[in-house]
C-alpha positions in Angstrom: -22.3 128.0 143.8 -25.7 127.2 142.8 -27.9 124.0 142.0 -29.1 122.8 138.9 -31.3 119.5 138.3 -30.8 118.1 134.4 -32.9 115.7 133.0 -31.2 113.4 130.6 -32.3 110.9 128.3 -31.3 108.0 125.6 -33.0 105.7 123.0 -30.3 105.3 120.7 -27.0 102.4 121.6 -25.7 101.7 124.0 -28.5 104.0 126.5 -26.7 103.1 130.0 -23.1 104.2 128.2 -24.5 106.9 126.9 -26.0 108.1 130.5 -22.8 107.1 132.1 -20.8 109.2 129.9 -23.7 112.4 130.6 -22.9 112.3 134.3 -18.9 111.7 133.6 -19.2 114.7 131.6 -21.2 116.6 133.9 -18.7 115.7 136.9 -15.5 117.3 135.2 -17.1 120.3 134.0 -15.3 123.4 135.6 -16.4 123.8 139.2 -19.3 121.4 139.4 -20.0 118.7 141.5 -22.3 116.0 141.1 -24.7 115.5 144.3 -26.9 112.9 144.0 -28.2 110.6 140.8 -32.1 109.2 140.0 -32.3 105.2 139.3 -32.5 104.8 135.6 -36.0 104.2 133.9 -36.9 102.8 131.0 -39.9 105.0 129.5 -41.6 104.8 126.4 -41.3 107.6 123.9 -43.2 111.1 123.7 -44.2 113.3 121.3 -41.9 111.2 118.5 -42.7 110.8 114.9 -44.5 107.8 114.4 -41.4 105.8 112.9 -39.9 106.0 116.5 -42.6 105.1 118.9 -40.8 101.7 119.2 -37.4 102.9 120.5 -37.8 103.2 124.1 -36.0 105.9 126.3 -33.5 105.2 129.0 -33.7 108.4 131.7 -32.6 109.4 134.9 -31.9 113.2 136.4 -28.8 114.1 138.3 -28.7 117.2 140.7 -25.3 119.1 140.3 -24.1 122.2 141.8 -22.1 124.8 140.2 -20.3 127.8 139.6 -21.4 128.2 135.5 -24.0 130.1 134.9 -27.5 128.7 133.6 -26.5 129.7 130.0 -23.0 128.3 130.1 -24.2 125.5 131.8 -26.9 124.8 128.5 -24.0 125.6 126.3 -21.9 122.6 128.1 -24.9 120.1 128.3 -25.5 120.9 124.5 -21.6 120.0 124.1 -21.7 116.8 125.8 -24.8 115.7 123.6 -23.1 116.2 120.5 -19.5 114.4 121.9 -22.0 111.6 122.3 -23.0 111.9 118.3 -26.1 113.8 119.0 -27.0 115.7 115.6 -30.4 117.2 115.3 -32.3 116.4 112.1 -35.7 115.0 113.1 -37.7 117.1 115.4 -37.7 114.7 118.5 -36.2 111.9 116.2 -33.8 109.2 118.4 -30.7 110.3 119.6 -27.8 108.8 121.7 -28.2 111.3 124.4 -30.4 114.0 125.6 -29.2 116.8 128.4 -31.7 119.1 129.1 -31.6 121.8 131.9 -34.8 121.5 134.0 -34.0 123.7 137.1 -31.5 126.2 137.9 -31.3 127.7 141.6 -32.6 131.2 141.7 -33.0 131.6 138.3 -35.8 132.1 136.0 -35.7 132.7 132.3 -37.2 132.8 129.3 -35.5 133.4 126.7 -35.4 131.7 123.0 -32.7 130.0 123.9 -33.4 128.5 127.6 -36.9 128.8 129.4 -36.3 127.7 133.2 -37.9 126.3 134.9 -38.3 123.6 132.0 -41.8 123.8 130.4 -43.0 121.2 130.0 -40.8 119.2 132.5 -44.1 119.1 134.9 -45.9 117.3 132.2 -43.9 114.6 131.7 -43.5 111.2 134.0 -39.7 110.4 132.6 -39.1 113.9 134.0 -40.6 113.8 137.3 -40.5 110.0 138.0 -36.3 110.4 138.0 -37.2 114.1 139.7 -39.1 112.7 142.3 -35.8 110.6 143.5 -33.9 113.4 144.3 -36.7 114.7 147.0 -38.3 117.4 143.8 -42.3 117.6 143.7 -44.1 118.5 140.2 -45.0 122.0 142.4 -41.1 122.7 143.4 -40.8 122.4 139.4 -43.4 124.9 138.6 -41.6 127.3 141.7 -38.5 126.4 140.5 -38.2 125.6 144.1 -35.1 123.3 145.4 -36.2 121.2 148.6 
């Protein structure tokens, strides 16, 4: 079993639903266990196109562990963003639900389909704010370090 922190995210409906439904989804994947939840925060948007700046994010990060793999585990957080009606056509356009993979115990990666740790998760306060409520530091994040 190993640890994994995911960052996830909404601006889109009903946000708390759709965050709900993240760690529901999360919970009955095979051999995982949810451990401990963030508090929800509402954050204003990032690096959106200019028409979106006014829909404001609900986020929150939830440490799991796990028997999947760090790619499995990216191909099932991909799967419960699009059972949510997540479907990618604006570069960081609004979307009902956002699951990404920010840590993954003991593994580092860089590939063009998942870089761990995150890269730009140390960057970003709707990241580390939720982060910081499960005990992580910016510097365990750039260690990919699990306190």
């Amino acid at each position: 079993m190993a640890r994994a922190v995911l960052a996830l995210g909404s601006n889109l409906g009903d946000r708390e639903g759709f965050l709900s439904f993240a760690v529901s989804s999360l919970s009955a994947l095979p051999g995982t266990q949810v451990l401990r939840l963030s508090k929800q925060r509402e954050t204003a948007p990032v690096d959106v196109p200019e028409a979106f700046v006014d829909l404001a994010f609900l986020n929150m990060a939830v440490l799991i562990e796990t028997t999947l793999s760090a790619e499995a585990l990216l191909t099932a957080a991909l799967a419960i963003e699009a059972a949510a009606g997540r479907v990618r056509t604006v570069r960081n356009g609004p979307r009902p639900l956002d699951v990404d993979v920010i840590l993954y115990e003991g593994v580092t990666s860089t590939t063009e389909r998942l870089t761990l740790p995150h890269p730009r998760a140390h960057l970003r306060d709707f990241v580390l704010d939720p982060l910081r409520d499960l005990g992580f530091a910016r510097e365990d994040i750039l260690e990919n370090r699990f306190p």
